[in-house]
PyMOL Python script that loads the backbone (N, CA, C, O; Angstrom):
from pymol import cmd

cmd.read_pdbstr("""\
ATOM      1  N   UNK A   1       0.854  -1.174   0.000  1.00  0.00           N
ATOM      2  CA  UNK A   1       0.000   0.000   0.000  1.00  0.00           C
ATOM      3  C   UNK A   1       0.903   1.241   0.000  1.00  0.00           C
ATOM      4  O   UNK A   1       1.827   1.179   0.811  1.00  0.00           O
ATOM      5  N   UNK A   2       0.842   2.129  -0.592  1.00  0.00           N
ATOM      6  CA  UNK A   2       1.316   3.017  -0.988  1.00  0.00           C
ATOM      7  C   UNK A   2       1.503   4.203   0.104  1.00  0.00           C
ATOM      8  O   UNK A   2       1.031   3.904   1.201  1.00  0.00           O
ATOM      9  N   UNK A   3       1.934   5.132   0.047  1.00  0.00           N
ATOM     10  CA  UNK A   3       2.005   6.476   0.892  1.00  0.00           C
ATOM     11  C   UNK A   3       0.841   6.644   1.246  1.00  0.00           C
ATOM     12  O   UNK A   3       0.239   6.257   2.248  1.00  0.00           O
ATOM     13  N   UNK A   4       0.366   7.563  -0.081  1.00  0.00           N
ATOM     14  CA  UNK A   4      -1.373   7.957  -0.173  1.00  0.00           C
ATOM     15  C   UNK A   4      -1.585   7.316   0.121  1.00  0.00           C
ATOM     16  O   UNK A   4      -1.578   7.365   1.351  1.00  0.00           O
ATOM     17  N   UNK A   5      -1.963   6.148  -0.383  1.00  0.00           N
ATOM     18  CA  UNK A   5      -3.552   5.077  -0.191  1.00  0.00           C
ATOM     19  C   UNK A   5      -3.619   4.934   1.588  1.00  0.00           C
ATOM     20  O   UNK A   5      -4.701   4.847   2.168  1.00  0.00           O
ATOM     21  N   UNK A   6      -2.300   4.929   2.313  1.00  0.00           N
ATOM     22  CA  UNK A   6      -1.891   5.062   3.765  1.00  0.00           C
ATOM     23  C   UNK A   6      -2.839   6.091   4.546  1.00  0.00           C
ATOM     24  O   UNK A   6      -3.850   5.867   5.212  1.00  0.00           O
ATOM     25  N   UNK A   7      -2.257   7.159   4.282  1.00  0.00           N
ATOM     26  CA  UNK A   7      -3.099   8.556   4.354  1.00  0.00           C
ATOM     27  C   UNK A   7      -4.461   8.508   4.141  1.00  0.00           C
ATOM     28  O   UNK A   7      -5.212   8.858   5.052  1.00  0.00           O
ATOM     29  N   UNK A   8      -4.895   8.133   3.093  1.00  0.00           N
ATOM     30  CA  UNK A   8      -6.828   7.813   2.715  1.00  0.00           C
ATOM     31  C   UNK A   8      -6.903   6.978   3.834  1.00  0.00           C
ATOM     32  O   UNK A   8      -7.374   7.535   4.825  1.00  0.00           O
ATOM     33  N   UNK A   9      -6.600   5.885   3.962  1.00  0.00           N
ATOM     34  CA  UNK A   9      -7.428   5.051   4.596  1.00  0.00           C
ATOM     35  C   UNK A   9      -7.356   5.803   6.533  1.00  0.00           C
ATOM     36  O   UNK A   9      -8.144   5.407   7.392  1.00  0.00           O
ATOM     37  N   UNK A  10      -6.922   6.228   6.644  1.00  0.00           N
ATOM     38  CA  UNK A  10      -6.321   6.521   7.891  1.00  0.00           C
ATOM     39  C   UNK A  10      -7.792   8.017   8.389  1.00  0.00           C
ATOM     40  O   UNK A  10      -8.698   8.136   9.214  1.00  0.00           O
ATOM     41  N   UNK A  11      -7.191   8.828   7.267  1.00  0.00           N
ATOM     42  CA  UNK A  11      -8.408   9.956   7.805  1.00  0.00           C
ATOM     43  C   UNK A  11      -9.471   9.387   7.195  1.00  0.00           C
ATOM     44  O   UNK A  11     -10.355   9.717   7.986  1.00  0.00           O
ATOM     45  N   UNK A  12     -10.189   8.564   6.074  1.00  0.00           N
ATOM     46  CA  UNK A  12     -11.135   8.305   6.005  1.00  0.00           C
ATOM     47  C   UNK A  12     -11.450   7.105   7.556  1.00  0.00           C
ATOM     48  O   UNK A  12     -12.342   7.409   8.348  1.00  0.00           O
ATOM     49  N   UNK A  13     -11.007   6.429   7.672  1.00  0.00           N
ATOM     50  CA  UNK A  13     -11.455   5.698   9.076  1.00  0.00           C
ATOM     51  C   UNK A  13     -11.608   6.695  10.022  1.00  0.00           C
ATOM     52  O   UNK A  13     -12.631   6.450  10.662  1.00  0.00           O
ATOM     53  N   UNK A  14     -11.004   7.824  10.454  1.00  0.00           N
ATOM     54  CA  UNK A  14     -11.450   8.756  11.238  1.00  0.00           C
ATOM     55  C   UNK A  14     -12.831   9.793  11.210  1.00  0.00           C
ATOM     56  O   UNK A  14     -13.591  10.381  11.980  1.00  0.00           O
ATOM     57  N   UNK A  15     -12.589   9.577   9.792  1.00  0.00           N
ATOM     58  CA  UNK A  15     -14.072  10.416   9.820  1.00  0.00           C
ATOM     59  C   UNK A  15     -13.605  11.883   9.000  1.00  0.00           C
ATOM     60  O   UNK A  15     -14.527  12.665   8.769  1.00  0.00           O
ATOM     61  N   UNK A  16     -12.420  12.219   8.623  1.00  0.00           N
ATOM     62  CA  UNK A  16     -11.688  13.588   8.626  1.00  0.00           C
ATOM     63  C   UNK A  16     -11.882  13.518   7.371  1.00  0.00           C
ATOM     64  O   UNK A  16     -11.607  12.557   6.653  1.00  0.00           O
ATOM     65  N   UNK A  17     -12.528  14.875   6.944  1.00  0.00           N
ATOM     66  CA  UNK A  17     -12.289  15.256   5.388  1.00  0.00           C
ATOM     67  C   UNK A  17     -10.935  15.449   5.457  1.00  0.00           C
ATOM     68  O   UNK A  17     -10.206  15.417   6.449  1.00  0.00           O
ATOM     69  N   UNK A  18     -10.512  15.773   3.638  1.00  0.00           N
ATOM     70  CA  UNK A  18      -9.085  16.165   3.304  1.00  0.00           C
ATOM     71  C   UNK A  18      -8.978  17.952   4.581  1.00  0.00           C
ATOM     72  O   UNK A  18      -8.119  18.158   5.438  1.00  0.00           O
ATOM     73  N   UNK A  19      -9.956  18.717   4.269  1.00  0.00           N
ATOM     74  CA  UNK A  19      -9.668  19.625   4.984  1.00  0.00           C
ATOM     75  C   UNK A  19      -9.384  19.995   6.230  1.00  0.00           C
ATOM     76  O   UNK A  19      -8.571  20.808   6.669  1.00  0.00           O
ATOM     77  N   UNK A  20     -10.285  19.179   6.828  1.00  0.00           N
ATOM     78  CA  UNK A  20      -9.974  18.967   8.622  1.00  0.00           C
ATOM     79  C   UNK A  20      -8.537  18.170   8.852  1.00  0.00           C
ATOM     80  O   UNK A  20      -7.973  18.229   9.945  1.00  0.00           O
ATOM     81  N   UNK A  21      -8.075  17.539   7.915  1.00  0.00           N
ATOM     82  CA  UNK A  21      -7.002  16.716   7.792  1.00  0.00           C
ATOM     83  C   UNK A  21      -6.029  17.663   7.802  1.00  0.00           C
ATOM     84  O   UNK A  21      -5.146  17.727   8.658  1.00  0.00           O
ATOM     85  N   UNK A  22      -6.176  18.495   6.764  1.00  0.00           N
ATOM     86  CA  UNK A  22      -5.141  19.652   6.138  1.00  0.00           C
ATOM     87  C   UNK A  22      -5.018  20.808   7.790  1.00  0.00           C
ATOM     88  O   UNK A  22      -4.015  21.300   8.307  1.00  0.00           O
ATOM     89  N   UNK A  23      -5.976  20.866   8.060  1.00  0.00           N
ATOM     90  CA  UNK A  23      -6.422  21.960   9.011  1.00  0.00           C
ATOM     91  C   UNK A  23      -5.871  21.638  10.290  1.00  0.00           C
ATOM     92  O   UNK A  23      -5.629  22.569  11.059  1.00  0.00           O
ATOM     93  N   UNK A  24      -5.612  20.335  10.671  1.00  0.00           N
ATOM     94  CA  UNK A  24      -5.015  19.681  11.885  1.00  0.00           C
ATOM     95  C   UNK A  24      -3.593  19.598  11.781  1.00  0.00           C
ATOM     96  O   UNK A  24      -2.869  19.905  12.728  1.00  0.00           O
ATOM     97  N   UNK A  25      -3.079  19.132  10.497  1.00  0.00           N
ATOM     98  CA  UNK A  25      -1.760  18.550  10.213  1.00  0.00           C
ATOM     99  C   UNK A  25      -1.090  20.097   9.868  1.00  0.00           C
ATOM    100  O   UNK A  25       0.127  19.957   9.743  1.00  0.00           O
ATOM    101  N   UNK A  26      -1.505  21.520   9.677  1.00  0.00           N
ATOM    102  CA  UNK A  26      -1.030  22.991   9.365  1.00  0.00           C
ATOM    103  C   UNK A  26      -0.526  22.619   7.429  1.00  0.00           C
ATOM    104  O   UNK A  26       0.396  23.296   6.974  1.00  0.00           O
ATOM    105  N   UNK A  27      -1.060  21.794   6.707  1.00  0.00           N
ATOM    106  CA  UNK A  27      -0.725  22.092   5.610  1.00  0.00           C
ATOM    107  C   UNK A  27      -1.828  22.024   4.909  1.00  0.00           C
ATOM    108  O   UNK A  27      -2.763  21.463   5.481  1.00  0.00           O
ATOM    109  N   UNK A  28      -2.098  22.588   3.395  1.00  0.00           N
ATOM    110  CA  UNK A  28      -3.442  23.005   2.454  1.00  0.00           C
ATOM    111  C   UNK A  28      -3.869  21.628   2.055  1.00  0.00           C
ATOM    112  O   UNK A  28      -3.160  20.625   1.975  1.00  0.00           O
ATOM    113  N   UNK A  29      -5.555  21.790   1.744  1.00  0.00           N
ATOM    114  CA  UNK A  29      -5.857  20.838   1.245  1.00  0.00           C
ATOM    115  C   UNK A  29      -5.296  19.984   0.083  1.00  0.00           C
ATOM    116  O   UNK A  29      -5.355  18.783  -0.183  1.00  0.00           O
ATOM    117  N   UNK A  30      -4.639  21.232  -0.602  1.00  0.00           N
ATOM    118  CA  UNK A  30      -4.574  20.695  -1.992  1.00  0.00           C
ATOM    119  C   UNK A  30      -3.630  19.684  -2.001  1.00  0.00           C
ATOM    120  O   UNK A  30      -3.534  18.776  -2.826  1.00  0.00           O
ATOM    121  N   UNK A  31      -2.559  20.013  -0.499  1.00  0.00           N
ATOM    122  CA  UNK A  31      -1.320  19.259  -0.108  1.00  0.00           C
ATOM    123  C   UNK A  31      -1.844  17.809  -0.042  1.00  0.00           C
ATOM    124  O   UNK A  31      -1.236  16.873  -0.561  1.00  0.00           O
ATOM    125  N   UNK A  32      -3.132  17.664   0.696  1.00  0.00           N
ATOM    126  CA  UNK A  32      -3.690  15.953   1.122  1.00  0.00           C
ATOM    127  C   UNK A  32      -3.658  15.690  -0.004  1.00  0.00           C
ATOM    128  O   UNK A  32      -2.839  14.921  -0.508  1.00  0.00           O
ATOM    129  N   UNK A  33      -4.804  16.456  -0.770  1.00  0.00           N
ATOM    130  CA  UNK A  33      -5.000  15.651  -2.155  1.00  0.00           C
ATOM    131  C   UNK A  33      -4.031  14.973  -2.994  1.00  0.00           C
ATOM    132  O   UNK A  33      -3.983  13.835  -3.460  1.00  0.00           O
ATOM    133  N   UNK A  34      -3.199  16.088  -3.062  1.00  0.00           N
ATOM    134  CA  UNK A  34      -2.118  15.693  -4.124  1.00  0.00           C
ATOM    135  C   UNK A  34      -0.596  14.252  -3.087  1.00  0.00           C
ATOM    136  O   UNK A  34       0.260  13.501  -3.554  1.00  0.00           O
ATOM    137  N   UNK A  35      -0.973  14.525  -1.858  1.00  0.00           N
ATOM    138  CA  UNK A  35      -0.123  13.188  -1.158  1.00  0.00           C
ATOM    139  C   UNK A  35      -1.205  11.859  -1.510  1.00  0.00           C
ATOM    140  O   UNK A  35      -0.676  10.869  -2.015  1.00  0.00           O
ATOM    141  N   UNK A  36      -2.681  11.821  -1.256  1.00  0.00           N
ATOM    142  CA  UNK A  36      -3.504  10.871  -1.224  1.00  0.00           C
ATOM    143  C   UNK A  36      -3.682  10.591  -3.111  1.00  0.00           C
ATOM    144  O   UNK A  36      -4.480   9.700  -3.403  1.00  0.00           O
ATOM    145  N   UNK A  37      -3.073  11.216  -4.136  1.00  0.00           N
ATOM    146  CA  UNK A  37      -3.282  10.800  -5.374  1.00  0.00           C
ATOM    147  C   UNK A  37      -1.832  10.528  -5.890  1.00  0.00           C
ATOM    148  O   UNK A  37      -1.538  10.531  -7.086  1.00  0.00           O
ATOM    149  N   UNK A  38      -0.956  10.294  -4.873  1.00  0.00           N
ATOM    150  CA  UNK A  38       0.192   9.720  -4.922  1.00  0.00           C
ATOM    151  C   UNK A  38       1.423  10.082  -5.440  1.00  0.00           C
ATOM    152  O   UNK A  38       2.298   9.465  -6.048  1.00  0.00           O
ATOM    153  N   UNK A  39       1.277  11.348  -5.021  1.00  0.00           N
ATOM    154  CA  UNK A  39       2.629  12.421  -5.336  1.00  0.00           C
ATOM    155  C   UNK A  39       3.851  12.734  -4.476  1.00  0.00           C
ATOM    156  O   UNK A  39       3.655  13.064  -3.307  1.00  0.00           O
ATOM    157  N   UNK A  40       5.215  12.651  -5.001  1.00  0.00           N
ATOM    158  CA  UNK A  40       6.224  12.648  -3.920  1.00  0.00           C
ATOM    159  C   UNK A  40       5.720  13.504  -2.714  1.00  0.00           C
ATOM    160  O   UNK A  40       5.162  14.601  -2.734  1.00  0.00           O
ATOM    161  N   UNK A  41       6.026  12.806  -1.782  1.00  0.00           N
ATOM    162  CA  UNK A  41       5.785  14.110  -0.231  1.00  0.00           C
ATOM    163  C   UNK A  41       7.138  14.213   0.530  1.00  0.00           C
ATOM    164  O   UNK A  41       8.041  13.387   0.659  1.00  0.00           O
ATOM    165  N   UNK A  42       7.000  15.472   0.991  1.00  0.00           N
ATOM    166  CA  UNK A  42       8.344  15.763   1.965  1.00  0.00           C
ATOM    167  C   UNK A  42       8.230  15.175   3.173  1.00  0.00           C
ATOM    168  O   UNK A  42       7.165  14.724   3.594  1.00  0.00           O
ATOM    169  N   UNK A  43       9.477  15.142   3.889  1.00  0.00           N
ATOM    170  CA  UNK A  43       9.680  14.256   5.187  1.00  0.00           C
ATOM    171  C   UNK A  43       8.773  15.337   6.361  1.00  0.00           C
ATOM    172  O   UNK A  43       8.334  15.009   7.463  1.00  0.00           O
ATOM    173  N   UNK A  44       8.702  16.486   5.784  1.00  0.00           N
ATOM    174  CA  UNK A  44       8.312  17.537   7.159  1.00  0.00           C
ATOM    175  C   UNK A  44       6.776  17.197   6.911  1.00  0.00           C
ATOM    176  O   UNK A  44       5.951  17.029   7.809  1.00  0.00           O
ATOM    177  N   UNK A  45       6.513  17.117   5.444  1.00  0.00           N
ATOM    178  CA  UNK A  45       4.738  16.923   5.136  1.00  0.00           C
ATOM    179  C   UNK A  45       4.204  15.255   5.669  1.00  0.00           C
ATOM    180  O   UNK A  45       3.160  14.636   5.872  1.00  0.00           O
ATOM    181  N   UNK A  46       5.334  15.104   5.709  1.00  0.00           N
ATOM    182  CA  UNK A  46       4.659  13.503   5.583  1.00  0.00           C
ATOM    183  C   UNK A  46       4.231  12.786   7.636  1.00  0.00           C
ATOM    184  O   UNK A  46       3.522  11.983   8.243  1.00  0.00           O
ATOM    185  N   UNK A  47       5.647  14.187   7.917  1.00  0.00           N
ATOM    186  CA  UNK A  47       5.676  13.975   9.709  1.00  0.00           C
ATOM    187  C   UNK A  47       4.336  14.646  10.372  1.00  0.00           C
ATOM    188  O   UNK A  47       3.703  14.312  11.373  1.00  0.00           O
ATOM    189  N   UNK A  48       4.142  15.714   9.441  1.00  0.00           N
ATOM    190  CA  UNK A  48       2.357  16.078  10.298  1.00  0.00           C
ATOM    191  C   UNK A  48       1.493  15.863   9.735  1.00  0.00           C
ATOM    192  O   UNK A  48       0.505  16.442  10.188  1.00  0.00           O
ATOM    193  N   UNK A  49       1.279  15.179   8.755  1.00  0.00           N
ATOM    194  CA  UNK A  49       0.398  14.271   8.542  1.00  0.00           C
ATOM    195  C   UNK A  49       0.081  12.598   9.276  1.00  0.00           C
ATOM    196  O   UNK A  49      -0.835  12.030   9.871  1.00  0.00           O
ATOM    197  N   UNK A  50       1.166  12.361   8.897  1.00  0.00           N
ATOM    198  CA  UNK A  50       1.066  11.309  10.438  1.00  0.00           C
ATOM    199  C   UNK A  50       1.243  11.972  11.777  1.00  0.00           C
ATOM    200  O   UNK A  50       0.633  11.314  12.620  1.00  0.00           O
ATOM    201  N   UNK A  51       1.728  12.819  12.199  1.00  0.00           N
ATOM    202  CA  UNK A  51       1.272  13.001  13.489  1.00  0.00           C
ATOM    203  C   UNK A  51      -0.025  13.836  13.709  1.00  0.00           C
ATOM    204  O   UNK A  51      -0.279  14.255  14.838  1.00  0.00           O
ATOM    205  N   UNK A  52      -0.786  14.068  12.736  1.00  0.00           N
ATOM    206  CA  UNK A  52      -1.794  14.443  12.922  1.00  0.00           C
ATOM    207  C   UNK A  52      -3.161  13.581  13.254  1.00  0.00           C
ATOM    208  O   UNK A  52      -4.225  13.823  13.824  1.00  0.00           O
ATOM    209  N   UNK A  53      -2.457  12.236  12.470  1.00  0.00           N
ATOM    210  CA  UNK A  53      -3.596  11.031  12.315  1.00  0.00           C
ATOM    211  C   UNK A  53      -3.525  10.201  13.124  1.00  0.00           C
ATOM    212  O   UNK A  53      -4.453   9.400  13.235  1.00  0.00           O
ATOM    213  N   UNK A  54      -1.757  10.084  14.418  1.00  0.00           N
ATOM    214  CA  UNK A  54      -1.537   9.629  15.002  1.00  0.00           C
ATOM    215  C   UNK A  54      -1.126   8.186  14.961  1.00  0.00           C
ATOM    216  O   UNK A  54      -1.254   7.319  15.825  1.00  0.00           O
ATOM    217  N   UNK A  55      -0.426   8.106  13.357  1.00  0.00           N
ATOM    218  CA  UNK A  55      -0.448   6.894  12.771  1.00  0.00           C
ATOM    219  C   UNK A  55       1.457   6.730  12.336  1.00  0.00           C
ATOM    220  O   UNK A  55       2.256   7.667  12.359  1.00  0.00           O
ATOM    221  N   UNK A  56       1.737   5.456  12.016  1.00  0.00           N
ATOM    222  CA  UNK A  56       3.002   5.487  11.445  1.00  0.00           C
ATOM    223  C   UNK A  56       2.728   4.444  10.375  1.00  0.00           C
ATOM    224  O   UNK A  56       1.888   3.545  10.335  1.00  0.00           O
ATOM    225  N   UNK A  57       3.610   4.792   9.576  1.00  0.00           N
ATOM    226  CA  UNK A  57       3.563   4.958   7.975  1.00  0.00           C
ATOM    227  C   UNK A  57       4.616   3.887   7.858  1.00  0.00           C
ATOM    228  O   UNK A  57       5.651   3.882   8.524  1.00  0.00           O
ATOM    229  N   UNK A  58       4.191   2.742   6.727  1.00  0.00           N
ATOM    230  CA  UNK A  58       5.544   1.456   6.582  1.00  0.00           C
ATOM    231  C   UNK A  58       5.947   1.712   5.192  1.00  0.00           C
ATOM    232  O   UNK A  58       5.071   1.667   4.328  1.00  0.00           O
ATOM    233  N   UNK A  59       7.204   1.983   4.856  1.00  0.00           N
ATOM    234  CA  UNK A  59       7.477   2.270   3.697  1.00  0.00           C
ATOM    235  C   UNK A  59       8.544   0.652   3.224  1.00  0.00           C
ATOM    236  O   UNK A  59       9.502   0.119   3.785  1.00  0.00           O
ATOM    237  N   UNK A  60       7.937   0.391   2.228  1.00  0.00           N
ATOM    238  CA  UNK A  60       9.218  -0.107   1.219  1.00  0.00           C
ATOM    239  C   UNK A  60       9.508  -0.343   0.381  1.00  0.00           C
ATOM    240  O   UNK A  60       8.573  -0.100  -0.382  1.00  0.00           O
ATOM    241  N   UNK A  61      10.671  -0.900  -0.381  1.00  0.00           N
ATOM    242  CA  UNK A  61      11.157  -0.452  -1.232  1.00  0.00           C
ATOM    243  C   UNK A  61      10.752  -1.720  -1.806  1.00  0.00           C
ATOM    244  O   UNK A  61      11.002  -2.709  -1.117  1.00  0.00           O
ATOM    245  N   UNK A  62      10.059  -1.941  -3.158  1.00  0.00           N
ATOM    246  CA  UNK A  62       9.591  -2.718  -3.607  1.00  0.00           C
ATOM    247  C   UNK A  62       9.984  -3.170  -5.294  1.00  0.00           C
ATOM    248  O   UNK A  62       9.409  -4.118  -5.829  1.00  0.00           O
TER     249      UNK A  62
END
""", "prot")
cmd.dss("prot")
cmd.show_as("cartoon", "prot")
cmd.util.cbc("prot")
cmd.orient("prot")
């Protein structure tokens, strides 16, 4: 499972639009969107987004 698809499933199980997502984590919606449709993300975007969701993220190299 991918970055995004990580991220979707995470605030959608919470209940969090992209915006309340964006709005918690201090970065723009357009930022979720474009991480949840699977676009490189930065290490600083990617750290408050998971610490916003309170989640950790398994990356590998595949």
């Amino acid at each position: 499972m991918s970055i995004g698809e990580q991220i979707r499933r995470a605030r959608t199980e919470r209940g969090l639009s992209q915006t309340e997502l964006a709005n918690t984590a201090s970065v723009s919606r357009a930022t979720v969107a474009r991480v949840e449709s699977g676009r490189p993300i930065s290490i600083t975007t990617l750290t408050r987004l998971t610490a916003a969701l309170e989640i950790r993220i398994e990356l590998r190299a595949d």
